[in-house]
ROPA-39105 format. One record per residue: residue in one letter; x, y, z of N, C-alpha, C in turn; chain; residue number from 0. Coordinates in Angstrom, 2 decimals. Example, Ala and Ser with C-alpha at 12.3 -4.5 7.8 and 13.67 -1.06 7.14 Angstrom:
# ROPA-39105
 r      nx      ny      nz     cax     cay     caz      cx      cy      cz c   k
 A   13.19   -5.69    7.80   12.30   -4.50    7.80   13.20   -3.30    7.80 A   0
 S   12.85   -2.25    7.08   13.67   -1.06    7.14   12.90    0.03    7.87 A   1
END
This chain:
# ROPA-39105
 r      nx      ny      nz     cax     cay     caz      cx      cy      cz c   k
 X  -11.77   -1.15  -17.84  -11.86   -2.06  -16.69  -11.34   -1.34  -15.46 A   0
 X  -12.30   -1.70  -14.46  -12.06   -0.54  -13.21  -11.51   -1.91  -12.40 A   1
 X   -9.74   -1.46  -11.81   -8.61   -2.38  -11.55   -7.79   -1.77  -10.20 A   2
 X   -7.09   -2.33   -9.49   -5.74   -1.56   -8.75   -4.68   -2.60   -8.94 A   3
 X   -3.48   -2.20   -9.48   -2.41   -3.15   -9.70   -1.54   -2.43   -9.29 A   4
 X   -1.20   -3.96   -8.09    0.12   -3.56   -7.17    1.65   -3.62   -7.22 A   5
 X    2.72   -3.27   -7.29    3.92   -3.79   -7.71    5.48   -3.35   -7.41 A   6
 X    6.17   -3.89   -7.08    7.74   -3.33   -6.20    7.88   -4.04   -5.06 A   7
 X    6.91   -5.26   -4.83    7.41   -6.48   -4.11    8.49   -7.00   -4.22 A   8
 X    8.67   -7.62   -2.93   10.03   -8.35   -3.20   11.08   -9.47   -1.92 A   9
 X   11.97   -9.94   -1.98   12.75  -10.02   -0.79   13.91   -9.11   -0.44 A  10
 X   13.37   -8.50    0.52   14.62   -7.98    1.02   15.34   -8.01    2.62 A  11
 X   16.33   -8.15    3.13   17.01   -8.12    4.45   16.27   -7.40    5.64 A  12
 X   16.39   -7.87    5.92   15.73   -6.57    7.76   16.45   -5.57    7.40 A  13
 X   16.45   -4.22    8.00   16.66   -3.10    7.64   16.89   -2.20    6.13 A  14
 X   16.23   -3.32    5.22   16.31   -2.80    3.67   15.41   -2.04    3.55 A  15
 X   15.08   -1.31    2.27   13.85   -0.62    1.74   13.02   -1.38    0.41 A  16
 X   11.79   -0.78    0.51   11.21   -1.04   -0.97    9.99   -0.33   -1.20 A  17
 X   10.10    0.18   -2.46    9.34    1.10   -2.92    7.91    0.26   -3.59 A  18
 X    6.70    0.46   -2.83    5.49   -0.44   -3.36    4.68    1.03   -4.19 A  19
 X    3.96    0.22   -5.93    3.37    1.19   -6.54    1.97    0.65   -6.50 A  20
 X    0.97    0.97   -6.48   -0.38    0.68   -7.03   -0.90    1.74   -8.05 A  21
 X   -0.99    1.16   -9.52   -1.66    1.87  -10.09   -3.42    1.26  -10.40 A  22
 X   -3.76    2.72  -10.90   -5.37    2.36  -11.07   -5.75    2.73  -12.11 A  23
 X   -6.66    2.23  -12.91   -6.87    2.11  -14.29   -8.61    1.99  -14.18 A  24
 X   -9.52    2.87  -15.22  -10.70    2.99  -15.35  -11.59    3.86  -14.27 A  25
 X  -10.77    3.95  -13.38  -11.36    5.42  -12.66  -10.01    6.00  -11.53 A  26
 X  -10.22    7.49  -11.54   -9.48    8.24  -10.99   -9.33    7.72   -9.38 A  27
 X   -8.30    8.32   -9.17   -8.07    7.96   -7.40   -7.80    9.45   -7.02 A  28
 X   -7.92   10.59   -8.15   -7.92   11.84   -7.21   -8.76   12.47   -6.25 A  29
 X   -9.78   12.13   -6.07  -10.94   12.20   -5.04  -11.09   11.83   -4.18 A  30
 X   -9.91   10.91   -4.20  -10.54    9.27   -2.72   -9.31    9.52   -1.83 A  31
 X  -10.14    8.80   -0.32   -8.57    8.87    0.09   -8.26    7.50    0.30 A  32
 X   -7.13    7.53   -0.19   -6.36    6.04   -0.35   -5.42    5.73    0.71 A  33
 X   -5.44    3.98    0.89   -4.97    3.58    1.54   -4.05    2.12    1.30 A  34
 X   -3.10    1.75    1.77   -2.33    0.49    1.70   -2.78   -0.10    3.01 A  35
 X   -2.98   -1.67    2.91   -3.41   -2.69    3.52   -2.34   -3.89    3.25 A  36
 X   -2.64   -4.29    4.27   -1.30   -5.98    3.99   -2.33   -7.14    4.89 A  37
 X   -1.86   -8.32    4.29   -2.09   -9.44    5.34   -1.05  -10.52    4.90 A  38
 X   -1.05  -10.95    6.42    0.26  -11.81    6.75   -0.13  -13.06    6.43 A  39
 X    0.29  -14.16    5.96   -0.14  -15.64    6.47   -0.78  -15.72    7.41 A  40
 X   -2.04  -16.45    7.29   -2.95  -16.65    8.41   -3.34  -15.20    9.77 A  41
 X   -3.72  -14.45    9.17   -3.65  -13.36    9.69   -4.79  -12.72    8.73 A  42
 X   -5.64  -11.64    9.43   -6.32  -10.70    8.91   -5.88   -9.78    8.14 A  43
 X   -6.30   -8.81    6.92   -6.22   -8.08    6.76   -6.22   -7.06    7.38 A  44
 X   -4.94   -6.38    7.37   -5.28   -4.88    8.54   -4.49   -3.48    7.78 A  45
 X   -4.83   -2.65    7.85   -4.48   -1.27    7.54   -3.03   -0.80    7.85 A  46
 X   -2.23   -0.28    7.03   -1.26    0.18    7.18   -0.93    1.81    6.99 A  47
 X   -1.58    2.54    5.61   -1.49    4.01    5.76   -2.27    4.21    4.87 A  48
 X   -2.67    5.71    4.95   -3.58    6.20    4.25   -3.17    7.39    3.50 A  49
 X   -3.46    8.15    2.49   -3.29    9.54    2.27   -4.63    9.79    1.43 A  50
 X   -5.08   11.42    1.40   -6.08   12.38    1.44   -5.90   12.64   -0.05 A  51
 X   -6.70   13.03   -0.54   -6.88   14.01   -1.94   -6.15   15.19   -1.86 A  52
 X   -6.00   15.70   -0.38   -4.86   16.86   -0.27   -4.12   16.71    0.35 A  53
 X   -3.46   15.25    0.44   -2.24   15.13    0.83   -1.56   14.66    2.71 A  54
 X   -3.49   14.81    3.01   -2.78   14.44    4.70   -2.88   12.85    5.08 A  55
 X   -1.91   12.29    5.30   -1.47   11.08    5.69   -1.88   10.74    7.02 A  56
 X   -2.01    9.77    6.98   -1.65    8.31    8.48   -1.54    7.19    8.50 A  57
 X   -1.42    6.65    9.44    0.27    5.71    9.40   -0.54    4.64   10.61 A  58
 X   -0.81    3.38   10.61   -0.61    2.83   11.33    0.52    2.81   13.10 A  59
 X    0.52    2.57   13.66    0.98    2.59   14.67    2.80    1.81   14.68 A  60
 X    2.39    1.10   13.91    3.95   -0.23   13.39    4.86   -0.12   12.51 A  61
 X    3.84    1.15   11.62    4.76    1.67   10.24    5.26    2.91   10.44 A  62
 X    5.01    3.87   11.85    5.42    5.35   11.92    6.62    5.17   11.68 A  63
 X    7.11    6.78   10.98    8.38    6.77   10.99    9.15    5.65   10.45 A  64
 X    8.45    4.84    9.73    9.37    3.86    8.61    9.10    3.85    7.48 A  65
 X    7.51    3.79    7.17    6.70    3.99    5.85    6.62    5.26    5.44 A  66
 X    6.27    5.79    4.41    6.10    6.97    3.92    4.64    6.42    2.59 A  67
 X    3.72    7.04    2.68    2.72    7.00    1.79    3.09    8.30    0.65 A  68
 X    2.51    8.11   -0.64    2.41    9.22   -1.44    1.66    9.20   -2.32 A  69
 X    1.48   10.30   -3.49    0.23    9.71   -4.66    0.93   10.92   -5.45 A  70
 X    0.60   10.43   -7.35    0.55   11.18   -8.10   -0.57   11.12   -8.72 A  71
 X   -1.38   12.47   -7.96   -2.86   11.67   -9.37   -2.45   11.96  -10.90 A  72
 X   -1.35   12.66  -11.01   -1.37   12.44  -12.90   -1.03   11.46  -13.57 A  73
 X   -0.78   10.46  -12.54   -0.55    8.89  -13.04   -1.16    7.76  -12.75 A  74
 X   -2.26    8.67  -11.89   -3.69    7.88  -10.85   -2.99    6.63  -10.28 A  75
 X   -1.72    6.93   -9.57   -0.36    6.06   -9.06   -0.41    6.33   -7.22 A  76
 X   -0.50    5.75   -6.29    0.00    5.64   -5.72    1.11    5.05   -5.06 A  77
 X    1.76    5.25   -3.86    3.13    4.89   -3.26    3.15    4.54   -2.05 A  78
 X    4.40    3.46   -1.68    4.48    3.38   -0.25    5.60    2.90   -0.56 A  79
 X    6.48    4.00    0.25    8.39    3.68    0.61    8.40    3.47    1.82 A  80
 X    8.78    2.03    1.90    9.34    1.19    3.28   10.34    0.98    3.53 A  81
 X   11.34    1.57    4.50   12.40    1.87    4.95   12.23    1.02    6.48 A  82
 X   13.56    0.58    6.57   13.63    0.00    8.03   12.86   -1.07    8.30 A  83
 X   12.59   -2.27    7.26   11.95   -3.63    7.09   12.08   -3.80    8.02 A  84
 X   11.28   -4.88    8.95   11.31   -6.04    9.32   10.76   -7.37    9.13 A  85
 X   11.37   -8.38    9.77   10.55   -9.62    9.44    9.03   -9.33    9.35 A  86
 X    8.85   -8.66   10.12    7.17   -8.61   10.85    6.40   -7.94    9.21 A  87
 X    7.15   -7.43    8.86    7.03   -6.33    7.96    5.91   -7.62    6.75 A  88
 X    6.52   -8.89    7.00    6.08   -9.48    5.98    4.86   -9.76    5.42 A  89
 X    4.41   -9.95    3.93    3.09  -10.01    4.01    2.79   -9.57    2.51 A  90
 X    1.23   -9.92    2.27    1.15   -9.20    0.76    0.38   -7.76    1.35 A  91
 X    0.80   -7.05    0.29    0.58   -5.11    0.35   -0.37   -5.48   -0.66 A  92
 X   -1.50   -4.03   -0.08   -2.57   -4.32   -1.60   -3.07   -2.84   -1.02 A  93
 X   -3.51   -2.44   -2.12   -4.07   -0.86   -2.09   -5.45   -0.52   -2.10 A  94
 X   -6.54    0.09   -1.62   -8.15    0.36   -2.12   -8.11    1.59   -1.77 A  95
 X   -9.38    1.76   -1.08  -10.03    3.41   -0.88   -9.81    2.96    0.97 A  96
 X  -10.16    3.84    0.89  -11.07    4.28    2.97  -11.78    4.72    3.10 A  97
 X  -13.16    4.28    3.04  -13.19    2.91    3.45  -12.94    2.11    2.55 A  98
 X  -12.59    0.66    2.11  -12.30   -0.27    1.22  -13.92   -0.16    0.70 A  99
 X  -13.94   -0.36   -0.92  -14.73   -0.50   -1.69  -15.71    0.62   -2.35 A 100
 X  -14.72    1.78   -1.84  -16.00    2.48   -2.39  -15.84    3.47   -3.94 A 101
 X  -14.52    3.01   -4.25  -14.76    3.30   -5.87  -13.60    1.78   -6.57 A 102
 X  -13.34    1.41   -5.95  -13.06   -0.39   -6.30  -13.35   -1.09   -5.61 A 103
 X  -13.97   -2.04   -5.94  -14.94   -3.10   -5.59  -14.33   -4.48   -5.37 A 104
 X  -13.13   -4.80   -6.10  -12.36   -5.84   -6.12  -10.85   -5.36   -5.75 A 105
 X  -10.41   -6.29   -5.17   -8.95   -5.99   -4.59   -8.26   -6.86   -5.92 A 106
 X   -6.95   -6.07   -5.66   -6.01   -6.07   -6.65   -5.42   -6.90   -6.73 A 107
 X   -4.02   -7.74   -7.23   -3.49   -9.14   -6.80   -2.77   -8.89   -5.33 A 108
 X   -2.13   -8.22   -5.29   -1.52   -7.78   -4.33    0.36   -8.24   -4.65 A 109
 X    0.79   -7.63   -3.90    2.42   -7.78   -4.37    3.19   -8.12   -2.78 A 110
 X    3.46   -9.03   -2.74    4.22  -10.04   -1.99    5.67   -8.83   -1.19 A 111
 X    5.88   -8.99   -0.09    7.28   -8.51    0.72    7.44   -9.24    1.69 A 112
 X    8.47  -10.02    1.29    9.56  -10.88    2.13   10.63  -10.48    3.03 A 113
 X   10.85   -9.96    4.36   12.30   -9.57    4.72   12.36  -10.81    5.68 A 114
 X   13.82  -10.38    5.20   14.10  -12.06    6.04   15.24  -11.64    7.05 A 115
 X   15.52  -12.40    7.93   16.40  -11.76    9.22   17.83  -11.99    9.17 A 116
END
């Protein structure tokens, strides 16, 4: 079953951290370049960071210098360490390709982050 499951949600304080995982199961993510996405309550889905098959990253404009993206393809695992929460921060995180859909087709449950002030 071709899947992305997200997980390391949570509540945490304004200025806390949390480490979000998406793994993928039934096809590789070493080829693609991957990305983390969030949406807020009543709010669009919008893009947060991306990383490359070789490793080159980008970052939304809101997450520089707070987020950090990463990937292990030997665990077809990706990462996103969020440092320096904020409220704003809040929202469910969910992981695909870039562009979305083009080797998963369905989005994942997504994993919930709460910071509260």
């Amino acid at each position: 079953q071709v899947q992305l499951v997200e997980s390391g949600g949570g509540l945490v304080q304004a200025g806390g951290s949390l480490r979000l995982s998406c793994a993928a199961s039934g096809r590789t993510v070493r080829n693609y370049l991957m990305g983390w996405y969030r949406q807020a309550t009543g709010k669009q889905r919008e893009f947060v960071a991306s990383i490359s098959s070789a490793g080159f990253v980008n970052y939304a404009d809101f997450v520089k210098g707070r987020f950090t993206i990463s990937r292990d393809n030997a665990k077809n695992t990706v990462y996103l360490q969020m440092d320096s929460l904020k409220p704003e921060d809040t929202a469910v995180y969910y992981c695909n390709t870039v562009p979305v859909g083009v080797a998963f087709s369905s989005w994942g449950q997504g994993t919930q982050v709460t910071v509260s002030s």
